[in-house]
N, C-alpha and C positions, 0 to 999 in steps of 0.2 A: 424362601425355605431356609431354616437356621441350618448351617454347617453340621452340628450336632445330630439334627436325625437322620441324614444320609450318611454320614460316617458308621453309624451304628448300624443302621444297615445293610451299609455293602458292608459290614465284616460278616453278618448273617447269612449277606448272599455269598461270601466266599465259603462259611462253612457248608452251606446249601450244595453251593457246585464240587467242594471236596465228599461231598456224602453221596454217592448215588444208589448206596443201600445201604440198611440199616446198620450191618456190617463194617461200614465206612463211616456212617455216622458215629458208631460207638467208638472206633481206632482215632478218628479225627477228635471226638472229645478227651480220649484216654491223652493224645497227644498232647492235648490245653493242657489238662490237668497238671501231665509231665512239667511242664514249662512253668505252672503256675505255681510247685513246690507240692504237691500231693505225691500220697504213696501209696504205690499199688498193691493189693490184699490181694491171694488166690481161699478162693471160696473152699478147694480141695487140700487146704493148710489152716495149721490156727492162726485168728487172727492174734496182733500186737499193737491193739490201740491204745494211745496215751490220751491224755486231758493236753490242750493245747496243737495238737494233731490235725492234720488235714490226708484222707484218704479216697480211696475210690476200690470198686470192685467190679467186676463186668460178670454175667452168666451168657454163656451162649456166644458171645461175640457180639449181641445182640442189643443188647440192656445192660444197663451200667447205672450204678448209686454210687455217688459223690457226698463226703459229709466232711467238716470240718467242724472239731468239739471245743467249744471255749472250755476256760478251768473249771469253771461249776456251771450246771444247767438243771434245769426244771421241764424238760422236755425237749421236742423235736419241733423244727420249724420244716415241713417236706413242701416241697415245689414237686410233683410229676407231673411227664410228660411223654411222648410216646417219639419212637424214633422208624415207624413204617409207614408210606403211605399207598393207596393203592395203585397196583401196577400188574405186570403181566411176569410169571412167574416161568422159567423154561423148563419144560421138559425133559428125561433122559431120552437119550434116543432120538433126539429132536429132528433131524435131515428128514426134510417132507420132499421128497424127488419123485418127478416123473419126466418121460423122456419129450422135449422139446420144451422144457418150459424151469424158469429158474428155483433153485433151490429155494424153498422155505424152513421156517424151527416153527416149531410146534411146542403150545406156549397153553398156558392156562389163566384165568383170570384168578387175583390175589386181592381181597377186596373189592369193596363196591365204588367204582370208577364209571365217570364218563366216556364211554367207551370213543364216541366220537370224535373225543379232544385228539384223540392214538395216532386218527388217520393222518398222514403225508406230514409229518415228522420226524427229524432226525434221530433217530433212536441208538442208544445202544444197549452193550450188557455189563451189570458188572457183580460182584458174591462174593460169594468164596468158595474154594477147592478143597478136597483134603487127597494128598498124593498119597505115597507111598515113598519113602525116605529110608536108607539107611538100615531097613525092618521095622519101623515106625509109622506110625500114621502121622502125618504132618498139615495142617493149616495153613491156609494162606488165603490172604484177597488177590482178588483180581479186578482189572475194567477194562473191559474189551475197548472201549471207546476212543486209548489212543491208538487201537490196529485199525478199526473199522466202524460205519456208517451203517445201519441196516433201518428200511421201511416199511410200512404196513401203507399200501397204496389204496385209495380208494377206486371207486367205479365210478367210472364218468358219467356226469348226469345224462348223456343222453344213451345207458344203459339202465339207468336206475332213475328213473322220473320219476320216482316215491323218495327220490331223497331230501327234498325240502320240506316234505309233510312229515316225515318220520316213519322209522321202519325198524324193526327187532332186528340187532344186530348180531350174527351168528361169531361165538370165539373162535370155536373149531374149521369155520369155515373161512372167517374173513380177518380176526385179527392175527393171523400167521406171518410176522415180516419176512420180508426178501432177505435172505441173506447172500448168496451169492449166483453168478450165471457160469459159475466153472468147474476146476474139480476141485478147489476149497471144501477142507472136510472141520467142522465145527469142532470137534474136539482136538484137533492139529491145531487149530486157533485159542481155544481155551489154556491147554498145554504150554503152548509157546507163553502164552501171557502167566503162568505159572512157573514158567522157568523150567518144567519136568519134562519126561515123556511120558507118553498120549498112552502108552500102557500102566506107567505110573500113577495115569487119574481113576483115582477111585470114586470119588464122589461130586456133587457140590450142590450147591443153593445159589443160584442165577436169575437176575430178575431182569425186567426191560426198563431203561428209564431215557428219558428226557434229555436230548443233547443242548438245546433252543436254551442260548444265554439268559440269565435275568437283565432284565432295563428297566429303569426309572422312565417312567411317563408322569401324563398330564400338564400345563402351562410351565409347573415351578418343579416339576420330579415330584410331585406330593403323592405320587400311586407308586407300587414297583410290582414285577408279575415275576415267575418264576415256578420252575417245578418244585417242590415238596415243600411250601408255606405249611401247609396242613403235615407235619406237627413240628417240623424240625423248628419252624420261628419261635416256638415256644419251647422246645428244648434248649435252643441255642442260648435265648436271653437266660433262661433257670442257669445253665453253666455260668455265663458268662456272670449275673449277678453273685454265684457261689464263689467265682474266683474273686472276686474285688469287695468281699465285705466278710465283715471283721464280728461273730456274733459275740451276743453278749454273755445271754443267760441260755440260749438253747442250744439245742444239735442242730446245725444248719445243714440240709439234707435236697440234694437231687437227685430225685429217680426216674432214669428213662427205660421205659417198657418196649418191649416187642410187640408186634399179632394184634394193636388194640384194633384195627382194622380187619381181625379176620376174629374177633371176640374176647380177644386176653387170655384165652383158653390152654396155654401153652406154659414149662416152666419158665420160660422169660417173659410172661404176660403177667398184667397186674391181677389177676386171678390166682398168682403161684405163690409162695412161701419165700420169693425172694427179697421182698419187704420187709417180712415179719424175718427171715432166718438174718438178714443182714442187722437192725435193729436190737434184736434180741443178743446178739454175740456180742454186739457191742457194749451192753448192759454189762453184760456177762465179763466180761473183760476189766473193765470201768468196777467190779466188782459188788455188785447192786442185787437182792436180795430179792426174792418174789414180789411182795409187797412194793420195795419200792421200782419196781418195771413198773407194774400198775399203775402206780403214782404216778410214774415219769409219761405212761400214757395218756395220763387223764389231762395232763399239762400240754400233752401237746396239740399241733395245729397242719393240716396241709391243705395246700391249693392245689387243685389240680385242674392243669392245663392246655386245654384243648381248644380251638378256634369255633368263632362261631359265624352264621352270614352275615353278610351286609345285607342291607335292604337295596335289592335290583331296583333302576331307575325303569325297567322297562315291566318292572313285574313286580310293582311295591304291593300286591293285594297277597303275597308269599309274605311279607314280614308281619311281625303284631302290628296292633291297630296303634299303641298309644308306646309302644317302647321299641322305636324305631331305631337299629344300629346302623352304624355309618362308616365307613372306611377313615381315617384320622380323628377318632371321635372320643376315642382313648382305651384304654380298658375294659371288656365285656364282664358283666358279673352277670351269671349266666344261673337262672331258676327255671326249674321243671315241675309241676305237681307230682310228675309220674316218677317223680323219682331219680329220673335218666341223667338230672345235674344234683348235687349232695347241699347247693346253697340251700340253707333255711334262714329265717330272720338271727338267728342268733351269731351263724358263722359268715352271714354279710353283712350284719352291723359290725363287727369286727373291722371286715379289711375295709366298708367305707371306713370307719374310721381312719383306718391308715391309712388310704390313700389322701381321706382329706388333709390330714396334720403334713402330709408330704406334698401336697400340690400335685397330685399325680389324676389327669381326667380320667374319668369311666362313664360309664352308661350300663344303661342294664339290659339285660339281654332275656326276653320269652318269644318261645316258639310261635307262629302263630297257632291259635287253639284248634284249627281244621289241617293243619299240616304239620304231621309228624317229623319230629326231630331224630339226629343221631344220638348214641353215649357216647360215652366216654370214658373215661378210669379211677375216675372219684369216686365212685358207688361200687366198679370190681374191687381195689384196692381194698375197700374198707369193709370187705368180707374176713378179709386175714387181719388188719389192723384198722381197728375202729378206733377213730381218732374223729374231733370236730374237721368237718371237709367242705369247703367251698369250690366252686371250677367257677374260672375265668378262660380266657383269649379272648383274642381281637377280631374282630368283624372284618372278613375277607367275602371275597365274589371266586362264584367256579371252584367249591371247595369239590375236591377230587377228579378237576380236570386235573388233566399231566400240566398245566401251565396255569397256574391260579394268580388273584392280585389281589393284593392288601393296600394299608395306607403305610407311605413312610414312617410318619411321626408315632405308629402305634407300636413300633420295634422300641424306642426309647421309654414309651410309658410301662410297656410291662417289664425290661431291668429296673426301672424306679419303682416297681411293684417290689417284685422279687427280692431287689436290694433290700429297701424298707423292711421287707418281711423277716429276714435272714438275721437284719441287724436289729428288729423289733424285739 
């Protein structure tokens, strides 16, 4: 295995394990960004962007657009990508007690998830807060994960002899973890990892995620698993190819959405104005006249970047017949009839192109025709900014277990996508 695609990505899996919500995901990119010379915009101020600039802007905490503007451009180069994936969301008021038997949190489901990936797993929490400060409302993350450990245990098969055939699995009843067996009160714990007091917390957005380190498997490490591949792997290469390339004649632009997992339906979903309101200001700034926004749309181009499956060794009759993907197989260019992917012949003759003049593999990616696919953000997006739209990612296994696997080598093909693109 060349040194090259395991380097790349464990640095994926380190942003992976610094993200444990979306929240996290977006401070831990804002952080790159810092580092990498970008400046940060508040969406509630005017902006101040120049020609030769590299900036970013977050909404929500959640979602964040990265762009860096050469001296002249003829449009936008966008890579989006999404920074949630499904999980188990806490409730207020969470402490499920009854007397002789340990405390549980009372939890909802956030997306569509393999419920069964959940069971007898290290779990923990982590969001954000909003206290009370000073007479202020105030922000802050959290991650419960370095106080505490909490489980969603299963039922021993010889309670549950329908559990190897399969059985409808209740939220409210069974996926509640253990939190504690004493008199630990859940918001003393929240609090504490806030810094505040527990009468100070006003609010928060708490999710459950995945403690289970990622590892490299297979003979040579040529597979790697890991909780949230589905979508951070593909946010993470869009940043990271933003940071290390140089455009020429476009806006080179990364945008990472909230909720595409709960529909985009949100103002930090690709559904909302934060595209188009971010875009448009920059026009605006840059000094650009109706007409030519127009113009500057008609020029432009984005990918958008979502994972697609492998084809299972145990269950190849799930993949298409004649366009089979494959874990290291390179790039997904991913078509739908219905719509649900935005590739059409015109915007994947495109990026083949590009990826051919670049050496970069792909393969193509359809559903099979009797087994319905997910969406994605390409086709919400291009509600408020219609622009030419292709979706790509990489063919992974167990997309939306808590613990998913990809191929090594596919982390290195889609920054040579990305790159390519930014500097195309």
């Amino acid at each position: 295995m060349d040194q090259k695609y395991l380097a790349d990505t464990r640095r994926l899996l380190n942003y992976i394990m610094l993200s444990p919500s979306p929240f996290h995901a977006v401070s831990t990119a804002a952080a790159e960004l810092d580092a990498s010379g970008f400046t940060p915009l508040d969406e509630s101020k005017p902006f101040n962007v120049k020609r030769g600039g590299r900036y970013y802007v977050k909404r929500n905490s959640s979602a964040l657009i990265a762009f860096s503007i050469p001296s002249s451009f003829s449009g936008f180069n966008i890579v989006s990508a999404h920074t949630d994936s499904p999980c188990f969301k806490v409730k207020w008021n969470p402490e499920v007690k009854a007397a002789g038997f340990p405390t549980r949190l009372n939890v909802e489901a956030y997306g569509g998830m393999i419920m069964q990936s959940w069971f007898d797993r290290p779990l923990s929490i982590a969001g954000r807060v909003f206290i009370k400060r000073n007479g202020k409302v105030e922000e802050k993350l959290v991650n419960l994960g370095q106080k505490f450990t909490i489980v969603i245990p299963n039922l021993a098969i010889h309670q549950n002899r329908e559990a190897n055939n399969g059985w409808k699995i209740s939220v409210q009843k069974e996926m509640l973890p253990i939190f504690s067996d004493g008199e630990s009160s859940f918001l003393d714990e929240v609090a504490s990892s806030a810094e505040c007091r527990k009468e100070d917390l006003l609010d928060y957005d708490l999710f459950l995620y995945n403690k289970t380190a990622p590892v490299f498997w297979g003979a040579e490490g040529e597979f790697f698993s890991s909780p949230k591949i589905d979508d951070l792997g593909c946010a993470w290469t869009a940043l990271e190819a933003l940071k290390t390339s140089e455009p020429k004649d476009k806006i080179a632009m990364c945008a990472l959405f909230d909720n595409e997992e709960t529909g985009s339906g949100t103002k930090q979903g690709a559904l909302s104005d934060f595209l188009l309101s971010v875009t448009e200001r920059i026009m605006e700034n840059l000094g650009m006249g109706v007409e030519d926004k127009y113009i500057t749309y008609a020029g432009s181009r984005m990918i958008s970047a979502d994972n697609g499956h492998a084809v299972h060794p145990a269950w190849k009759e799930k993949s298409d017949i004649t366009n089979i993907p494959r874990m290291n197989g390179g790039v997904l260019l991913k078509y739908s009839a219905s719509q649900k992917y935005t590739t059409d012949a015109e915007s994947g003759s495109y990026v083949r192109n590009l990826m051919d003049a670049n050496n970069i593999p792909y393969q193509i990616f359809h559903n099979n025709s009797d087994v319905a696919g997910g969406s994605t953000l390409g086709n919400l997006s291009g509600q408020k900014v219609s622009i030419r739209t292709c979706d790509v990612g990489v063919a992974q296994l167990a997309m939306h277990s808590c613990y998913e696997s990809a191929g090594t080598k596919d982390t290195t093909a889609l920054i040579s996508l990305f790159s390519s693109f930014f500097k195309d």
